[in-house]
C-alpha positions, 0 to 999 in steps of 0.5 A: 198339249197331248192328254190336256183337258181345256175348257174354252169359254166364249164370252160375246165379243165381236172376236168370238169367232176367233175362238173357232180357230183357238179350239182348232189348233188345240186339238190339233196340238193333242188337247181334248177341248169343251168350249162353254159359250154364254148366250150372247155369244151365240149371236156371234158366233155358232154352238153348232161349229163349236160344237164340231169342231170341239167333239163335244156339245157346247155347255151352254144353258145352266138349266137345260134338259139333263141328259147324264146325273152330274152336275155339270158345271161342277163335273166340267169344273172338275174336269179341266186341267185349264180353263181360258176365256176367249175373247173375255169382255170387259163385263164377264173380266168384271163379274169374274173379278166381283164372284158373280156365277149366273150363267154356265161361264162365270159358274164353272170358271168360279167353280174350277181349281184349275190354272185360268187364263183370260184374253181381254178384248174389248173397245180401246177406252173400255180396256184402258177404264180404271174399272177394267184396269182395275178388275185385271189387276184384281183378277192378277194377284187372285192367280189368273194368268192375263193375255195383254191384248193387241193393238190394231184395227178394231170393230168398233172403227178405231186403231188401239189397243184391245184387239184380240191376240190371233189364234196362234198365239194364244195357243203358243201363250197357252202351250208355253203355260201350259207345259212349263216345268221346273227344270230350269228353274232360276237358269238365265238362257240367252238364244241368238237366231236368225241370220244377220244382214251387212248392209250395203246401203240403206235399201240392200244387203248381204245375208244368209238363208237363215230362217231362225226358226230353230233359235226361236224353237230353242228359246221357246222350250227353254221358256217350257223348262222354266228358264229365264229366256233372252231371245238376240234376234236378227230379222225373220218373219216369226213371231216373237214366243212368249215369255221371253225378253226379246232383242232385236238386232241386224247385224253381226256387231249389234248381235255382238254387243247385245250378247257381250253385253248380257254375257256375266249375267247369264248361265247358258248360251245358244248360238243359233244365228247364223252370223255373217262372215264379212261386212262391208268395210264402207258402207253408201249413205244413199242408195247406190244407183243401177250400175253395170258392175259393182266392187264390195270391199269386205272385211271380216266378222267377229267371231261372237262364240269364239270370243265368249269361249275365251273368257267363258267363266261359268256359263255353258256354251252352245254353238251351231256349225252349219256344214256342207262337208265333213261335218263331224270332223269340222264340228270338232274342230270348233268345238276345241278352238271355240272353247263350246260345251256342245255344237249341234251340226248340220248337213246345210246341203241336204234339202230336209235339213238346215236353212228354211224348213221346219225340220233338221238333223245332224250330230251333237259334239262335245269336248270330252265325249263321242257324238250323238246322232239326231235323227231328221225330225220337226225343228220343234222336236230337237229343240228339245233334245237340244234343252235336254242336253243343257239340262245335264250340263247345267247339272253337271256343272252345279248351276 
């Protein structure tokens, strides 16, 4: 987002001051920010912190003192490179939608080329009138880009749909927008993270330390490059990154069965998850009672990458080795006996590196090529070298 100019425009919803945050985070992500408010919005929500939090006066009033001689709705207008409603009510969607400009927000927005994006929240029947239906929809096939709203708690007293998303991911819905480019276009990617878990009965079970923080990263940057994501997930405590088909699973079979199932129809693979080796083999109806000892009977796991690299047909193969020890010589290995195209591998035993932090390191191994080293960095930022390696391997194989 670094370099990006964007308008954020605040319309008089009660979820205004949530906006407060989505400037916050904007900025922190390397966007230059102008917040336009209407004036309704001021009763909820201040110029003042907007205005500190931004770096720049609040456009506010279109006939206020001029301090510089440019118009400025239309310099603001020029100046964007997006322009994103939040929270959008159900009154400026439809002035938007029936080309009313009589404030600083529907003037500017009228007035601008650039991308728009409108995050609706409002009272549940509100969101769900024909009228407003009627006017997202109208508002869709002119190129606005339309944040469906949550469902919870409202201000008015009621649960429903017609919450305002949180801040964090509206900016991720911006960044994923924002940042897309061509470069996999027309690619299907299919992403497997998190660890799996072999229950034991209907309460515990056996699992790993995997985050799934980097699968999500990857599946996220590949959204940016333009593909067509599927994202097979075992449990975390992530949120789901836009614009990807999400899968939910737990364990290592039904991880197995999404993938396998999906495997004709899709370019690219990324074994993120970290799968579980063994299950148990008879697994409690109930839960077991508190007992001085207990014996699991364990059998083993599929291997769902070594089964996809044996009758792999055009699709390019990525695996993930998390190593303890020799960890070029182990990685090589599997990059032959699993059939992969490349292996990112990891050093899971130091303490920057691997399950549960953000960051990771490790080497890139291929069948017919030396390693690459990858240097300890932000999970976020070796996602995308990860992508940029795929992009040369889809390219080398004509995808």
């Amino acid at each position: 987002m670094r370099g990006k100019h964007i308008i954020v425009a605040v319309s008089a919803g009660i979820a205004a001051y949530k906006a407060i945050e989505v400037v916050s985070r904007l900025r922190k992500k390397g966007a230059e920010v102008k917040v336009v408010m209407t004036r309704n919005a001021t009763n909820i929500a201040s110029p003042l912190t907007f205005g500190e939090i931004s770096g720049h006066p609040v456009a506010l009033d279109m006939f206020e003192q001029v301090h510089q001689w440019d118009v400025e709705h239309i310099a603001l207008a020029t100046w964007a490179d997006a322009y994103v409603v939040v929270p959008a009510t159900a009154n400026v969607i439809g002035k938007i939608y029936a080309g009313i400009a009589d404030d600083m927000l529907t003037t500017t927005i009228m007035a601008t080329t650039a991308p728009k994006y409108i995050c609706p929240a409002m009272n549940t029947e509100m969101y769900n009138n024909p009228i407003t239906q009627r006017n997202l929809e109208g508002l869709r096939s002119l190129g606005y880009h339309i944040m469906e709203p949550a469902e919870g708690w409202l201000a008015c007293g009621v649960t429903g749909v017609g919450r305002l998303p949180e801040p964090v991911a509206i900016v991720e819905w911006l960044e994923a927008q924002l940042c897309k480019t061509s470069e996999l276009e027309g690619i299907t990617v299919l992403v497997t993270a998190g660890g799996t878990q072999e229950n034991i009965d209907p309460v515990r079970y056996i699992g790993n330390r995997s985050s799934g923080k980097m699968g999500y990263a990857i599946a996220e940057q590949a959204v940016r490059m333009g593909a067509n994501v599927i994202l097979v997930s075992a449990p975390t405590s992530l949120s789901v990154p836009s614009g990807v088909e999400f899968v939910p699973v737990d364990s290592a079979l039904s991880m197995q069965e999404a993938v396998e199932s999906r495997y004709k129809n899709v370019d690219v693979v990324v074994m993120a998850a970290a799968v579980s080796d063994f299950r148990v083999l008879h697994k409690a109806e109930q839960k077991i009672k508190k007992m001085e000892s207990m014996t699991l009977e364990l059998v083993k796991n599929p291997d769902i990458l070594q089964g996809l690299g044996s009758h792999k047909e055009h699709q390019i193969l990525v695996g993930f080795a998390a190593e303890t020890e020799h960890v070029i010589k182990y990685g090589q290995d599997k990059v032959a006996r699993k059939n992969l195209d490349m292996l990112v591998a990891n050093d899971v035993s130091k303490s920057n590196a691997g399950f549960n932090v953000d960051t990771n390191e490790g080497y890139f191994l291929y069948p017919d090529k030396e390693p690459k080293e990858m240097a300890n960095m932000k999970k976020s930022e070796l996602a995308q070298y990860i992508m940029k390696e795929v992009v040369e391997l889809v390219a080398n194989k004509h995808l």
